[in-house]
C-alpha positions as CSV (number, residue, x, y, z in Angstrom):
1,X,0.2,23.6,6.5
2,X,-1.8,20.3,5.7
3,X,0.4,17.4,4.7
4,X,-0.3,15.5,0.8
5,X,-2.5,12.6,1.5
6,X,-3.7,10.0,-1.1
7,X,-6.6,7.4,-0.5
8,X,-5.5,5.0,-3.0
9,X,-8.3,3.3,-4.5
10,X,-11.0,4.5,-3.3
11,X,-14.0,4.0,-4.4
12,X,-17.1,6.0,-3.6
13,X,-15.3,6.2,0.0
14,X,-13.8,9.8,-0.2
15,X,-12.0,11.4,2.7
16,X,-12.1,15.2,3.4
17,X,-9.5,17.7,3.7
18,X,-9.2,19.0,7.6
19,X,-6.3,21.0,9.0
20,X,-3.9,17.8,9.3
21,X,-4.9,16.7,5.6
22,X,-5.3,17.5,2.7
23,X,-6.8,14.7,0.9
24,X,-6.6,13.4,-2.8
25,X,-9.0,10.6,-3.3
26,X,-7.3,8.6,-6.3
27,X,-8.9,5.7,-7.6
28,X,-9.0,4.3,-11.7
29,X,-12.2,5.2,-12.2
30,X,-14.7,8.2,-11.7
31,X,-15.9,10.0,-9.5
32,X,-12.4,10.2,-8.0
33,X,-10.2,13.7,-7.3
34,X,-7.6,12.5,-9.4
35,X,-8.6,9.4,-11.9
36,X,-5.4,7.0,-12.4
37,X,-4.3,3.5,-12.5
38,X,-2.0,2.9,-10.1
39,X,-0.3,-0.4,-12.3
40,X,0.7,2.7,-14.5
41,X,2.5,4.5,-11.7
42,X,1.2,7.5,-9.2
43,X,1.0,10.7,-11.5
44,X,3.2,12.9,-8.2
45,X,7.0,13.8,-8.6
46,X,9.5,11.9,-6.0
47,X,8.8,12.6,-2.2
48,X,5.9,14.4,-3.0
49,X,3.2,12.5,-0.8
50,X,3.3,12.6,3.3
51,X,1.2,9.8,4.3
52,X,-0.8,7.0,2.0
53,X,-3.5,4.7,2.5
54,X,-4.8,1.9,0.6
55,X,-7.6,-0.3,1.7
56,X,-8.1,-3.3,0.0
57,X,-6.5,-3.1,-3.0
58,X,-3.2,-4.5,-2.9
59,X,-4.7,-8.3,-3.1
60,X,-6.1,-7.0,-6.9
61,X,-2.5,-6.7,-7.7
62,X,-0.7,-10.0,-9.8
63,X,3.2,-10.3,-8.1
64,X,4.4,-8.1,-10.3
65,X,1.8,-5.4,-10.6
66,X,2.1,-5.7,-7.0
67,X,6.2,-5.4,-6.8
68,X,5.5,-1.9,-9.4
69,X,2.8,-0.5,-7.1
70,X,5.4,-0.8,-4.3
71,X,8.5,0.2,-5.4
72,X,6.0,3.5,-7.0
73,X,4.6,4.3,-3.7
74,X,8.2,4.3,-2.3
75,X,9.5,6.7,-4.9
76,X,6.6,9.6,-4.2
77,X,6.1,9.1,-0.2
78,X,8.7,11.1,1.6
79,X,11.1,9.6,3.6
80,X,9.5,10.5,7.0
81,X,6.3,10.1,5.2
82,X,3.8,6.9,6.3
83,X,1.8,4.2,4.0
84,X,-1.2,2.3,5.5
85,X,-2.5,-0.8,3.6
86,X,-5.1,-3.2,4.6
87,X,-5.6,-6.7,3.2
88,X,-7.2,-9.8,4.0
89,X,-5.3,-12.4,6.1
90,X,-5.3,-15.8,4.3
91,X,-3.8,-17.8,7.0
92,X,-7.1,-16.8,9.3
93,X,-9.6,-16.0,6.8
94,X,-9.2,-18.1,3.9
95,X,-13.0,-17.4,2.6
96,X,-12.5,-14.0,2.9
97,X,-9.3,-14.1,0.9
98,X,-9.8,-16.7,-1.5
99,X,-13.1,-16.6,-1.9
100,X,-13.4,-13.4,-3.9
101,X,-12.6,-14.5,-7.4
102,X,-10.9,-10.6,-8.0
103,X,-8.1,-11.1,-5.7
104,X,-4.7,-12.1,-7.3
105,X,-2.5,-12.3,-4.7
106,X,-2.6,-13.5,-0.9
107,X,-0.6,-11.9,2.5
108,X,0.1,-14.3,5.4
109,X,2.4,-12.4,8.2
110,X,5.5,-14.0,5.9
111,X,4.8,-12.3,3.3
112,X,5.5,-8.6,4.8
113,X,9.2,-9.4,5.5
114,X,10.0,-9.2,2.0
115,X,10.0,-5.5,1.8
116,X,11.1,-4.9,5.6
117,X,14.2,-3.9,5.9
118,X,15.0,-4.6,9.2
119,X,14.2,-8.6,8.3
120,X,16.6,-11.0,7.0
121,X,14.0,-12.0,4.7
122,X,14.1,-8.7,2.9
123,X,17.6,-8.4,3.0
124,X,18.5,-11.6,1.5
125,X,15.1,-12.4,-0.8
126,X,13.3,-8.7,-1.2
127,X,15.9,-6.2,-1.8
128,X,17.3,-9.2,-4.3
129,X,14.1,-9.5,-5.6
130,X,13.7,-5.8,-6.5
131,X,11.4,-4.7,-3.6
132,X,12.7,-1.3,-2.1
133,X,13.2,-1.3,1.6
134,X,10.8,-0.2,3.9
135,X,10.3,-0.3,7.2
136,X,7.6,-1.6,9.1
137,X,5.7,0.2,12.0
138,X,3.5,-1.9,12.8
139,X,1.8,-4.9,11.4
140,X,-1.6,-6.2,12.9
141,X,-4.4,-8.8,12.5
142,X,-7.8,-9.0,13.8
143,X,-8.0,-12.6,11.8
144,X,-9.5,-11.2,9.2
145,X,-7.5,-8.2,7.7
146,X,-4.2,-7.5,8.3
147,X,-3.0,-3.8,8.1
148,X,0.4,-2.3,8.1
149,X,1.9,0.7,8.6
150,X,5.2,1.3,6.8
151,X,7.9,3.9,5.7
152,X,9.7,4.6,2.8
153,X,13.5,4.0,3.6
154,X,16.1,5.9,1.2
């Protein structure tokens, strides 16, 4: 059976359903499977989604737009479920991430500790904060983007 997958924010870039997938291409505007705003939560009941990608968007969020999206993305990936996210690396790429007047928030490799919770940073500053833990797979940069693979931890 193909697992629940969401391309959040997507754009005109749809993905297609194939045995390992079954893809819901979710964006805020048309022409998107499902049309919703993901500031207003993800419209799927708790541990309802198996894996998650989101490319490019999460720099649109303000901090706490950005805290919401998080801690909603937690609630409807399953535990053993994964969430991709690409975003422009300000440390290396500061054009590229402050250049584009859209973007409200910036990601420097910092920055992902708050919500790991195998970091001190999240444990004493994140979970604190309000971020749910998560724990981080892997986190890489090509100096331009950064992308990060994370799961829900519960």
């Amino acid at each position: 059976m193909a697992k629940v997958a969401l391309n959040i924010g997507c754009g005109d870039l749809h993905k297609k359903s194939d045995e390992d997938f079954k893809w819901v291409n979710l964006d805020w505007v048309e022409p998107a499977d499902v049309v919703a705003d993901v500031r207003d939560g993800l419209p799927y009941e708790e541990n309802h989604v198996d894996y998650a990608e989101a490319d490019n968007l999460l720099e649109h969020l303000d901090n706490e737009e950005f805290m919401f999206v998080l801690n909603d993305w937690h609630r409807v990936i399953k535990p053993d479920g994964k969430l991709w996210f690409k975003v422009p690396d300000a440390l290396h790429w500061m054009d590229g991430a402050f250049g584009d007047p859209t973007h409200k928030r910036f990601f420097v490799p910092r920055s992902f500790l708050y919500f790991d919770v195998d970091s001190p940073t999240g444990k004493n500053y994140g979970q604190p904060y309000g971020f749910k833990p998560w724990k981080i797979h892997k986190l890489e940069t090509d100096n331009k983007f950064f992308t990060c693979i994370m799961s829900p931890v519960k």
